[in-house]
PyMOL Python script that loads the backbone (N, CA, C, O; Angstrom):
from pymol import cmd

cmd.read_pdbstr("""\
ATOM      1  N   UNK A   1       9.855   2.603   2.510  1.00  0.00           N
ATOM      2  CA  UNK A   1       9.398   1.440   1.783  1.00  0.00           C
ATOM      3  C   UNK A   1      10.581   0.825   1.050  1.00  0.00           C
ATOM      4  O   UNK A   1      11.546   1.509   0.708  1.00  0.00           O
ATOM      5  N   UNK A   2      10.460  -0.815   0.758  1.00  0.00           N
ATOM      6  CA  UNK A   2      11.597  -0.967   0.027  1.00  0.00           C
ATOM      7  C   UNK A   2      10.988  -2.050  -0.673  1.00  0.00           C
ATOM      8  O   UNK A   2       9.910  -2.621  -0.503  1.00  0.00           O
ATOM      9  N   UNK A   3      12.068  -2.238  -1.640  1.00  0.00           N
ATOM     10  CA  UNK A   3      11.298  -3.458  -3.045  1.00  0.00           C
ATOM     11  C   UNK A   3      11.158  -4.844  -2.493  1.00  0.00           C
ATOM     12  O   UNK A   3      11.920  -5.461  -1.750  1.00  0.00           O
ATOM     13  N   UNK A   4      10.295  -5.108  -2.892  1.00  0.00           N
ATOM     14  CA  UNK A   4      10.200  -6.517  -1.934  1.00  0.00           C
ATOM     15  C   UNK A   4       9.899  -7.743  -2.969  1.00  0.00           C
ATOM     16  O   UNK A   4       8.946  -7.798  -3.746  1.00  0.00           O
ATOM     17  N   UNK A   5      10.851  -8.636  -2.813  1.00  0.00           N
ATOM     18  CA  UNK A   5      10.186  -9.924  -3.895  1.00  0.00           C
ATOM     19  C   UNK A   5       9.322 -10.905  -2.744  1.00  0.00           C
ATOM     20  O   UNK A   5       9.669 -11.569  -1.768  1.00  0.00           O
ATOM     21  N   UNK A   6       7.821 -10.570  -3.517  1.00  0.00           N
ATOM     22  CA  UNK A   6       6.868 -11.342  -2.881  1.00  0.00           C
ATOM     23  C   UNK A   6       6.755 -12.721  -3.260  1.00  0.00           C
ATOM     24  O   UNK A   6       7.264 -13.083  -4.321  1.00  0.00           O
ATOM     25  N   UNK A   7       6.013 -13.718  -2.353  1.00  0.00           N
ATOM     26  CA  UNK A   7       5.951 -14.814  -2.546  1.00  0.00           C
ATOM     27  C   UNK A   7       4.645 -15.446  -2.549  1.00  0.00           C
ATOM     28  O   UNK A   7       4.541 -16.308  -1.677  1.00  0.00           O
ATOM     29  N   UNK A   8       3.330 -15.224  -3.476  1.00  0.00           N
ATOM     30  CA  UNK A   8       2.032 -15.183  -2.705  1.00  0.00           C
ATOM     31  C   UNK A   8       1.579 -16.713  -2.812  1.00  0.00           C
ATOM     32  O   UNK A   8       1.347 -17.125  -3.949  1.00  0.00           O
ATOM     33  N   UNK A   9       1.461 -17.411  -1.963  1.00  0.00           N
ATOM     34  CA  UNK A   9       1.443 -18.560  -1.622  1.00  0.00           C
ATOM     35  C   UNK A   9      -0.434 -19.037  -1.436  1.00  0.00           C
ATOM     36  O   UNK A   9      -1.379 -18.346  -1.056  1.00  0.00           O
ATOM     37  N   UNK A  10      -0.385 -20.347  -1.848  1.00  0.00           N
ATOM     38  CA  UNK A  10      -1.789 -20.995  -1.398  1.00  0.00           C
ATOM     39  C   UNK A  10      -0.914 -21.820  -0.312  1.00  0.00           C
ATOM     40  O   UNK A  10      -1.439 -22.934  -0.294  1.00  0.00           O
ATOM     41  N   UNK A  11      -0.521 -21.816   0.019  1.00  0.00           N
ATOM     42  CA  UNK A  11      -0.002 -22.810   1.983  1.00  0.00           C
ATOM     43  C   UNK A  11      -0.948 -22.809   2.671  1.00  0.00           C
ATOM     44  O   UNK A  11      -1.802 -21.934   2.814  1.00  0.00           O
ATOM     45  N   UNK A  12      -0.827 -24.012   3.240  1.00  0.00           N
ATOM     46  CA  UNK A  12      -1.370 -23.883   4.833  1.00  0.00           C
ATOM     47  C   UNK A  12      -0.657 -23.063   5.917  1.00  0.00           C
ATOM     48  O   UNK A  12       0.455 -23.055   5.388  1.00  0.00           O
ATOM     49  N   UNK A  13      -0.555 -22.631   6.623  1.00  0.00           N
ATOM     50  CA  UNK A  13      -0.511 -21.446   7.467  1.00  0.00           C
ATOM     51  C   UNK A  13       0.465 -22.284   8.560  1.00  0.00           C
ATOM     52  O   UNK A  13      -0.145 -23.140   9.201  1.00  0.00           O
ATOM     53  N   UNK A  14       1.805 -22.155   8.833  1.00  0.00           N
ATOM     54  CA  UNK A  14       2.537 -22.997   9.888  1.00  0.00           C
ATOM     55  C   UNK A  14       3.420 -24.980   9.740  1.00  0.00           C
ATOM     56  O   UNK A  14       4.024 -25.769  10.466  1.00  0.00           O
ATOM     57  N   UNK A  15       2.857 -24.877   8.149  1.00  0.00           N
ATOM     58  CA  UNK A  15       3.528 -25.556   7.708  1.00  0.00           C
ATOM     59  C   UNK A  15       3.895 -25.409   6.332  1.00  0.00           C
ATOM     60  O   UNK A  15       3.088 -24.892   5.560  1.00  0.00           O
ATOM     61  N   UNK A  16       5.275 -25.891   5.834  1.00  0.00           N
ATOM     62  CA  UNK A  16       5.720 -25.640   4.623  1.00  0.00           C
ATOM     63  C   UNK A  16       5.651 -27.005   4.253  1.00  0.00           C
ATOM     64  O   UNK A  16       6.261 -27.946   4.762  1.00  0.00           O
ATOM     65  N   UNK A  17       4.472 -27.018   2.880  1.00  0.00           N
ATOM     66  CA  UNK A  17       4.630 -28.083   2.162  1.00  0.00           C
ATOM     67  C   UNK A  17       4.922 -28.258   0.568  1.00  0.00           C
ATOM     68  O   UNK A  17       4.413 -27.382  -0.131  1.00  0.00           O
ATOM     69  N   UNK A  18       5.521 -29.065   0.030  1.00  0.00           N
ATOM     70  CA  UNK A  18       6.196 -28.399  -0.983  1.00  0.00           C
ATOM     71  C   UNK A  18       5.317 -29.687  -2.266  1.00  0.00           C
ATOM     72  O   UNK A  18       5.625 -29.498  -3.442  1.00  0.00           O
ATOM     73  N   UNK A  19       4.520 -30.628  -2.038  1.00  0.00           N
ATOM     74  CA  UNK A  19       4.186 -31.363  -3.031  1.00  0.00           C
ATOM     75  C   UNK A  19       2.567 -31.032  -3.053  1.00  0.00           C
ATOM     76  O   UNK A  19       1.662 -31.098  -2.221  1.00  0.00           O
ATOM     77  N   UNK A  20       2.687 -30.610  -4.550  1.00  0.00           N
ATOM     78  CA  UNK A  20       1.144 -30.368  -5.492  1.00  0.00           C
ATOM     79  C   UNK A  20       1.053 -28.726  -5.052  1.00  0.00           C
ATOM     80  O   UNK A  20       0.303 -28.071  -5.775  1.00  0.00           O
ATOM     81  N   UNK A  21       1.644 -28.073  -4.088  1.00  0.00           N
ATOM     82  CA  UNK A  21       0.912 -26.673  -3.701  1.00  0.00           C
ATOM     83  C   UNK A  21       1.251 -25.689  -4.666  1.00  0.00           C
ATOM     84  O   UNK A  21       2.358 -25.706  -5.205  1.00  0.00           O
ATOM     85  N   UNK A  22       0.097 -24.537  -5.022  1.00  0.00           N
ATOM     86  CA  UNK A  22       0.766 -23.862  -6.273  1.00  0.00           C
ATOM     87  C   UNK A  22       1.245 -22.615  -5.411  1.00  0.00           C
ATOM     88  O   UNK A  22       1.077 -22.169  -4.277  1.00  0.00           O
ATOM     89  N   UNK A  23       1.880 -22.322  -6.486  1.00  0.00           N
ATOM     90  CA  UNK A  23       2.420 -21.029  -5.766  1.00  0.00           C
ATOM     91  C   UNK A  23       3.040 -19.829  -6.998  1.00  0.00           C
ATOM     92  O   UNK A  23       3.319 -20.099  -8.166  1.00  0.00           O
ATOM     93  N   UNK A  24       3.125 -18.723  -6.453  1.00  0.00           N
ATOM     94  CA  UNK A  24       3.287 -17.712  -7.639  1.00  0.00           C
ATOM     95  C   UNK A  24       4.670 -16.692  -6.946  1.00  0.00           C
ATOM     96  O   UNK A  24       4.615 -16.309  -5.778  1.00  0.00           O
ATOM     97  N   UNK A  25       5.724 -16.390  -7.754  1.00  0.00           N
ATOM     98  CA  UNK A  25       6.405 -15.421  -7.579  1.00  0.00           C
ATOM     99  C   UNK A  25       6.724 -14.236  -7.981  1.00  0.00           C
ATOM    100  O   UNK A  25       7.536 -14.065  -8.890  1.00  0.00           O
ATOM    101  N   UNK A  26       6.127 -13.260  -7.355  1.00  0.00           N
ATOM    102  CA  UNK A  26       6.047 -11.794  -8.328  1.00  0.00           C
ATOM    103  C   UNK A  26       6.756 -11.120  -7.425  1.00  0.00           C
ATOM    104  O   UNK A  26       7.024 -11.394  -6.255  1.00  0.00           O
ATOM    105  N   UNK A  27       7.115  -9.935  -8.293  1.00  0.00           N
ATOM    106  CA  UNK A  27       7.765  -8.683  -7.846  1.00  0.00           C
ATOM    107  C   UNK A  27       6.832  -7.776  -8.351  1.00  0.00           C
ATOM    108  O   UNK A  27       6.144  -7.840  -9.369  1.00  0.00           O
ATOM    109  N   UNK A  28       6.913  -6.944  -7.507  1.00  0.00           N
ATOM    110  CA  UNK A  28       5.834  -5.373  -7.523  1.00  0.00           C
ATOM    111  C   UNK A  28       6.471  -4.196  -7.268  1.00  0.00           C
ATOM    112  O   UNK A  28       7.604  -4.508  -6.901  1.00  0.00           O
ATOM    113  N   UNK A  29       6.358  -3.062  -7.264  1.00  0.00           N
ATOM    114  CA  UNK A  29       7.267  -1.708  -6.799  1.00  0.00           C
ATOM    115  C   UNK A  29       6.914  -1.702  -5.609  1.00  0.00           C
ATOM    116  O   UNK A  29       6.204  -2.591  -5.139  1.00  0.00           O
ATOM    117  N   UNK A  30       7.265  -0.900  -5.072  1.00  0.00           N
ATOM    118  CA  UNK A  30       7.870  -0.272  -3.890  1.00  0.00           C
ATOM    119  C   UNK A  30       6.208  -0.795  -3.060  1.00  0.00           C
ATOM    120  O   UNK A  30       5.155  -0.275  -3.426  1.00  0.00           O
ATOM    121  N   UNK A  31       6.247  -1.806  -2.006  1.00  0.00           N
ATOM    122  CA  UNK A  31       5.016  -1.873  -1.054  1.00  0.00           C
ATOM    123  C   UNK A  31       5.311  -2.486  -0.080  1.00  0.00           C
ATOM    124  O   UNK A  31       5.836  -3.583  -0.273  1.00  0.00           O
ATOM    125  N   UNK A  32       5.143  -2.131   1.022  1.00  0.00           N
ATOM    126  CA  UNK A  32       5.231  -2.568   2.751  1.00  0.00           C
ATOM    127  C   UNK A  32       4.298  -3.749   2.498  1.00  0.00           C
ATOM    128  O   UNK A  32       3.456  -4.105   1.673  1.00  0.00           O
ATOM    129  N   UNK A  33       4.884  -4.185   3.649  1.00  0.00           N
ATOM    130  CA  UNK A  33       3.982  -5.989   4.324  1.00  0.00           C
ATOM    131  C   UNK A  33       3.068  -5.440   4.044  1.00  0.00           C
ATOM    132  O   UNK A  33       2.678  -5.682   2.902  1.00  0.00           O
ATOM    133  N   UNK A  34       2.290  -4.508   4.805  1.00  0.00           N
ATOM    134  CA  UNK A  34       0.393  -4.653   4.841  1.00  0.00           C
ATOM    135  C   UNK A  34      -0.110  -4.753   3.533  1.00  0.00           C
ATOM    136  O   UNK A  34      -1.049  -5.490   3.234  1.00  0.00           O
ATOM    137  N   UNK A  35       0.745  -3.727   2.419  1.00  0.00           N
ATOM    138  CA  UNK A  35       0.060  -3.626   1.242  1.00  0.00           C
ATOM    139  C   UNK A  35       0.291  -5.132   0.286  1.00  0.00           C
ATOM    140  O   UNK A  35      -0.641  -5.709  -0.274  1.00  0.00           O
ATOM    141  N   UNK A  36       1.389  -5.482   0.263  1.00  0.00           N
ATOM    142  CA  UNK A  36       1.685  -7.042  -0.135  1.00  0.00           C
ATOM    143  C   UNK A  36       0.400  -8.408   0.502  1.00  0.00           C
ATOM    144  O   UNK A  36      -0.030  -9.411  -0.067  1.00  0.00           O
ATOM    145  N   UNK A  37       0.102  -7.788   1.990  1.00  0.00           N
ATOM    146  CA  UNK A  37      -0.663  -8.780   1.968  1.00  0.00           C
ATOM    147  C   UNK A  37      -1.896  -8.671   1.611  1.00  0.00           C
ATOM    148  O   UNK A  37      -2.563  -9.670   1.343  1.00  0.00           O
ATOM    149  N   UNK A  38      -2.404  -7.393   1.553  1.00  0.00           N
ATOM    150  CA  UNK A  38      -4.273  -6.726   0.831  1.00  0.00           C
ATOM    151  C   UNK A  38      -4.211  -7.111  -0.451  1.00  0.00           C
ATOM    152  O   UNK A  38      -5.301  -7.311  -0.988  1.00  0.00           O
ATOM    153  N   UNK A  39      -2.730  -7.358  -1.436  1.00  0.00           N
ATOM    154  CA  UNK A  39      -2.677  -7.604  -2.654  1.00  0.00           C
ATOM    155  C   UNK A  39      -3.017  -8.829  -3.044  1.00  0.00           C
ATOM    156  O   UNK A  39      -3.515  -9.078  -4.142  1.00  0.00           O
ATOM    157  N   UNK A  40      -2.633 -10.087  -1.712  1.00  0.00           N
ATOM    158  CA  UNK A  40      -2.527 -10.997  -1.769  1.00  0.00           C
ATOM    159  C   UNK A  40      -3.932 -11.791  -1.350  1.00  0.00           C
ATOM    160  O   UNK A  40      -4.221 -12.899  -1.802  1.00  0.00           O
ATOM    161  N   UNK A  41      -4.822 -10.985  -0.336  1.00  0.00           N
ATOM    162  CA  UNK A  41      -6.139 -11.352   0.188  1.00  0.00           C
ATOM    163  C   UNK A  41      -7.073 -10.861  -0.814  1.00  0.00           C
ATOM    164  O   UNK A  41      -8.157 -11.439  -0.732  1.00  0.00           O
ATOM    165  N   UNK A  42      -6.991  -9.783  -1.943  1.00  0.00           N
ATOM    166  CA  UNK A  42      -7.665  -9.887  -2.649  1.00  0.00           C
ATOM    167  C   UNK A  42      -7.729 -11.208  -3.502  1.00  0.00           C
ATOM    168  O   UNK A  42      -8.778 -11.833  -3.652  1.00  0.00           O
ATOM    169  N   UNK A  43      -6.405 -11.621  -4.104  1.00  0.00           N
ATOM    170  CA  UNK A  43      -6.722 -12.317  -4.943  1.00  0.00           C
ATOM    171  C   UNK A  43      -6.757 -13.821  -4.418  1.00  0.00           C
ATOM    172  O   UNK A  43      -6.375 -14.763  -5.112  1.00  0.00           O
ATOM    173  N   UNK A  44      -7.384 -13.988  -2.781  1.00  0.00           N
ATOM    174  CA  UNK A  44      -7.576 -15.269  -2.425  1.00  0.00           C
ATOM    175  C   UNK A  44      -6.629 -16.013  -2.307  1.00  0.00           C
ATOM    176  O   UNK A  44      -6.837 -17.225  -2.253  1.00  0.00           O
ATOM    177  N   UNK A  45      -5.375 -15.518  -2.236  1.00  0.00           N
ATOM    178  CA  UNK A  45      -4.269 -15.969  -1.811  1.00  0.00           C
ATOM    179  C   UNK A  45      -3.575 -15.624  -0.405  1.00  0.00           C
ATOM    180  O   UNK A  45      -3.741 -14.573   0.213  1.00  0.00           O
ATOM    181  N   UNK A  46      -2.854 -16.585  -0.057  1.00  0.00           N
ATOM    182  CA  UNK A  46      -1.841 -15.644   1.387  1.00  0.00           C
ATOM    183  C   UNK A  46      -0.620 -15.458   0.934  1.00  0.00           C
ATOM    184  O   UNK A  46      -0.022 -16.076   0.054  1.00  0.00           O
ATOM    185  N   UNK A  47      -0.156 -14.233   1.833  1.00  0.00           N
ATOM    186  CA  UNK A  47       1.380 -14.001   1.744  1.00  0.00           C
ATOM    187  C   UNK A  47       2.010 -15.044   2.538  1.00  0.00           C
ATOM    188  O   UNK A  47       1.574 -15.176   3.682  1.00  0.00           O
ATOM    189  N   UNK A  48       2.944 -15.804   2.161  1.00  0.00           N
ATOM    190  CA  UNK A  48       3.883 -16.708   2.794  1.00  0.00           C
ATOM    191  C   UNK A  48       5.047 -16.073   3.272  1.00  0.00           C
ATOM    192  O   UNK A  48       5.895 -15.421   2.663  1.00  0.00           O
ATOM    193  N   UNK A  49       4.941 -16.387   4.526  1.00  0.00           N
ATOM    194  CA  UNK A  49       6.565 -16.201   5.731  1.00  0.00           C
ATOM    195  C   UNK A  49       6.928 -17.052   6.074  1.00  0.00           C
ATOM    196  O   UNK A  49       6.542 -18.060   6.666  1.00  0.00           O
ATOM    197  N   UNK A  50       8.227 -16.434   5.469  1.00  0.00           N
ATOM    198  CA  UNK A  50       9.251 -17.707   5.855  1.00  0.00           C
ATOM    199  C   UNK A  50       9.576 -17.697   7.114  1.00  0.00           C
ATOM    200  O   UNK A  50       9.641 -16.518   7.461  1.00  0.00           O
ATOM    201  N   UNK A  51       9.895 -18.631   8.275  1.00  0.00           N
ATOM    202  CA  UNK A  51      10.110 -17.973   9.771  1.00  0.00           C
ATOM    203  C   UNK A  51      10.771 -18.546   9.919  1.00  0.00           C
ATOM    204  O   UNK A  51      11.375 -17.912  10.784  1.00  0.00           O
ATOM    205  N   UNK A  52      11.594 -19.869   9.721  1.00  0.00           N
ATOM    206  CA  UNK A  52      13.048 -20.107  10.008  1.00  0.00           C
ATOM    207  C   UNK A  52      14.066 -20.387   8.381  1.00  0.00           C
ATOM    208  O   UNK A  52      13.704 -20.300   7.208  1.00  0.00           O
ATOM    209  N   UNK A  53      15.278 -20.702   8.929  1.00  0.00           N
ATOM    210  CA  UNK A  53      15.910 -21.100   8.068  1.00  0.00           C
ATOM    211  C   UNK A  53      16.094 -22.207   7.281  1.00  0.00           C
ATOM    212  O   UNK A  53      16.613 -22.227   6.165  1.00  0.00           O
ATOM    213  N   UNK A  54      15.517 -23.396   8.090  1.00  0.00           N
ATOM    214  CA  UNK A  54      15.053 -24.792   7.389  1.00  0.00           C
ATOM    215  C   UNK A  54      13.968 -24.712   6.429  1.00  0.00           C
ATOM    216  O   UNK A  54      13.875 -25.506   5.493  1.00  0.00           O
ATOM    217  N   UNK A  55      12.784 -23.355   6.732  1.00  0.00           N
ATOM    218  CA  UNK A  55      11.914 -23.378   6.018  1.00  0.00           C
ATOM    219  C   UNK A  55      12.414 -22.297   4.260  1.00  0.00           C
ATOM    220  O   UNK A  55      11.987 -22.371   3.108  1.00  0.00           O
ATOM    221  N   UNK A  56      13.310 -21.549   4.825  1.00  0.00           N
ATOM    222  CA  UNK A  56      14.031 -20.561   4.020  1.00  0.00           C
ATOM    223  C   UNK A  56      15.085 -21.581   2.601  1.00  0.00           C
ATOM    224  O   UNK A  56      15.516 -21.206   1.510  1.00  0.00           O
ATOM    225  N   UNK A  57      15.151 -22.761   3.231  1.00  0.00           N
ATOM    226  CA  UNK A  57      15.975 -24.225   2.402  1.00  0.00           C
ATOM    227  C   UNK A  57      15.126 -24.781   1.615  1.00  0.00           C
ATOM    228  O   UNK A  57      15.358 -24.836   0.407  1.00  0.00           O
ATOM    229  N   UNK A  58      13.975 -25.302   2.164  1.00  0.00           N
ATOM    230  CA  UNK A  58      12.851 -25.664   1.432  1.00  0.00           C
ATOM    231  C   UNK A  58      12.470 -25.014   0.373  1.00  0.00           C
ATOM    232  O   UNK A  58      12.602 -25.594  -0.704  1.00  0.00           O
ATOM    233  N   UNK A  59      12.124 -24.185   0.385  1.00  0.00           N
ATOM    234  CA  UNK A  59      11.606 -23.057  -0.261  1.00  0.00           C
ATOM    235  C   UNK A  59      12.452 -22.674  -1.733  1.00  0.00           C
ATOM    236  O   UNK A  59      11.892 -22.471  -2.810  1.00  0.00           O
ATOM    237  N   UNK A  60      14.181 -22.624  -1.449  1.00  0.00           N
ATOM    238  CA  UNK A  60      14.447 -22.470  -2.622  1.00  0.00           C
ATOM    239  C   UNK A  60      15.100 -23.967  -3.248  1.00  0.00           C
ATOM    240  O   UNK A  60      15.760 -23.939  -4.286  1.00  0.00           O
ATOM    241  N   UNK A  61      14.917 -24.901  -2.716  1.00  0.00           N
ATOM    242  CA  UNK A  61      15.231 -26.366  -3.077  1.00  0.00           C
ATOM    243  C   UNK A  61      14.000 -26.447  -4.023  1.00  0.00           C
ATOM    244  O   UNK A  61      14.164 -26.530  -5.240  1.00  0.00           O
ATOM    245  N   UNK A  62      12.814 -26.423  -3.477  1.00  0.00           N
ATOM    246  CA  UNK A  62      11.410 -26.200  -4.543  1.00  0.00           C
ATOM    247  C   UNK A  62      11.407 -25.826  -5.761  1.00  0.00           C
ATOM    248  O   UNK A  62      10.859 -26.309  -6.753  1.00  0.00           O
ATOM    249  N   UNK A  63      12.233 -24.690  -5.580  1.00  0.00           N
ATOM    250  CA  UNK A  63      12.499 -23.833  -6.719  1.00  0.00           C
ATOM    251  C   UNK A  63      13.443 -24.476  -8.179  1.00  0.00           C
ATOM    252  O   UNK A  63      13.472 -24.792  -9.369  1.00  0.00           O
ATOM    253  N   UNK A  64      13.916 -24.370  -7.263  1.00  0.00           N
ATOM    254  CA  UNK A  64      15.432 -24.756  -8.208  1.00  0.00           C
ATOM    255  C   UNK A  64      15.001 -26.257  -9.019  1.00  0.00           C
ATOM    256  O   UNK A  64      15.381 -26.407 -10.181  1.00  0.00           O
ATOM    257  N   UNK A  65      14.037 -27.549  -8.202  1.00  0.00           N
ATOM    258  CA  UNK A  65      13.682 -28.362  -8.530  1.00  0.00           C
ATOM    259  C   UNK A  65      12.388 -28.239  -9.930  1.00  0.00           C
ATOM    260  O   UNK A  65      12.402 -28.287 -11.160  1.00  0.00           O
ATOM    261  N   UNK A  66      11.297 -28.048  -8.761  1.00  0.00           N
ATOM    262  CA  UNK A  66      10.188 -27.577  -9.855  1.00  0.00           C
ATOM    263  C   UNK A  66       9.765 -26.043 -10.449  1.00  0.00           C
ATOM    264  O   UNK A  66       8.662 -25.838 -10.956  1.00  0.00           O
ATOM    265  N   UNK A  67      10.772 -25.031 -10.315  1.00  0.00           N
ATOM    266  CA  UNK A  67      10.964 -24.163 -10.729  1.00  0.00           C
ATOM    267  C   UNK A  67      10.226 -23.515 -10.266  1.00  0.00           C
ATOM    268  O   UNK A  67      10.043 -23.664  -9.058  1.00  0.00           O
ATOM    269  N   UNK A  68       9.375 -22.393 -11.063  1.00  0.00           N
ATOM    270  CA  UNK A  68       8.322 -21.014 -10.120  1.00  0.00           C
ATOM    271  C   UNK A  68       7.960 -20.396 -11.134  1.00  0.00           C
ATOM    272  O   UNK A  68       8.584 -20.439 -12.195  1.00  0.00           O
ATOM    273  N   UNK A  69       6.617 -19.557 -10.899  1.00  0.00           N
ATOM    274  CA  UNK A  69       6.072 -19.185 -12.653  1.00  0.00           C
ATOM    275  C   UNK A  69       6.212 -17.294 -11.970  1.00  0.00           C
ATOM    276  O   UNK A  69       5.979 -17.078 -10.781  1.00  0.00           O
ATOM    277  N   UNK A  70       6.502 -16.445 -12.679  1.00  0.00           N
ATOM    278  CA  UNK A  70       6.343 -15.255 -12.741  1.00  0.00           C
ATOM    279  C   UNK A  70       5.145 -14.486 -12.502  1.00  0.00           C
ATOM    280  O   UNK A  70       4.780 -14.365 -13.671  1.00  0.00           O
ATOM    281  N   UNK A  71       4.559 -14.079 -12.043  1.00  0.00           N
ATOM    282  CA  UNK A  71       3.187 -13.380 -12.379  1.00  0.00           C
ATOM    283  C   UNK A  71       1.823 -14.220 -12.075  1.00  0.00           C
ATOM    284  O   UNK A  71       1.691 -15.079 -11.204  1.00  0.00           O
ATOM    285  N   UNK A  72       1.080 -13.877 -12.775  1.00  0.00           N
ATOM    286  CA  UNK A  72      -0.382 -14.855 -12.486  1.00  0.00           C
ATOM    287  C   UNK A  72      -0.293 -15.869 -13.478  1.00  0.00           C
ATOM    288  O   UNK A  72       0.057 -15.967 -14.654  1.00  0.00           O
ATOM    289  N   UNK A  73      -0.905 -16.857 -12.227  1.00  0.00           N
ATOM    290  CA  UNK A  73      -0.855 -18.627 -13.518  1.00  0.00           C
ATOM    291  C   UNK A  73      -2.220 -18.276 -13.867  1.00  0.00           C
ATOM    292  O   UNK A  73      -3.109 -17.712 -13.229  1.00  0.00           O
ATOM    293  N   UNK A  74      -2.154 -18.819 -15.201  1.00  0.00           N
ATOM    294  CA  UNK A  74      -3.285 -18.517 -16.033  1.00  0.00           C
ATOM    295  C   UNK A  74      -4.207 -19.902 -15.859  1.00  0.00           C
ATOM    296  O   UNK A  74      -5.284 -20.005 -16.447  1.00  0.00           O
TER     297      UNK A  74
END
""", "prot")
cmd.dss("prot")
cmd.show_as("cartoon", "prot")
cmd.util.cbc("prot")
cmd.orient("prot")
C-alpha cells in the first residue's frame, strides 16, 4: 500500500470540467484504489482519474487559480 493524495471529485465521468464543479482534496493513510474509491461512493462522491496529461494541466491550473479546500466542505 502506499500514501495516496486523493482527489474525490463530483465530475462527470470522461470529461474534465473545471467551472462551478466542487471538488475536495484530502489525504488519508495508507489505502489502495479500491478502498479510496468505497470511501468516496460512500460519501456520494467519485474518485477522479486523471488519464492524460492535458487533463493532469487542468487540474492543477484549477488549483492554483481557484484554489482547493482540505477535507469535507461544510
Amino acid at each position: 500500500m502506499v500514501r495516496l493524495l486523493l482527489l474525490i471529485c463530483c465530475l462527470h465521468l470522461g470529461n474534465f470540467q473545471t467551472a462551478k464543479d466542487r471538488y475536495i482534496v484530502a489525504t488519508f493513510g495508507k489505502v489502495n484504489w479500491f478502498q479510496a474509491n468505497q470511501i468516496c461512493h460512500k460519501s456520494d462522491m467519485i474518485l477522479a482519474t486523471v488519464t492524460s496529461y492535458h487533463q493532469q494541466l487542468l487540474l492543477m491550473h484549477s488549483i492554483a487559480v481557484n484554489g482547493h479546500l482540505l477535507g469535507q466542505e461544510g
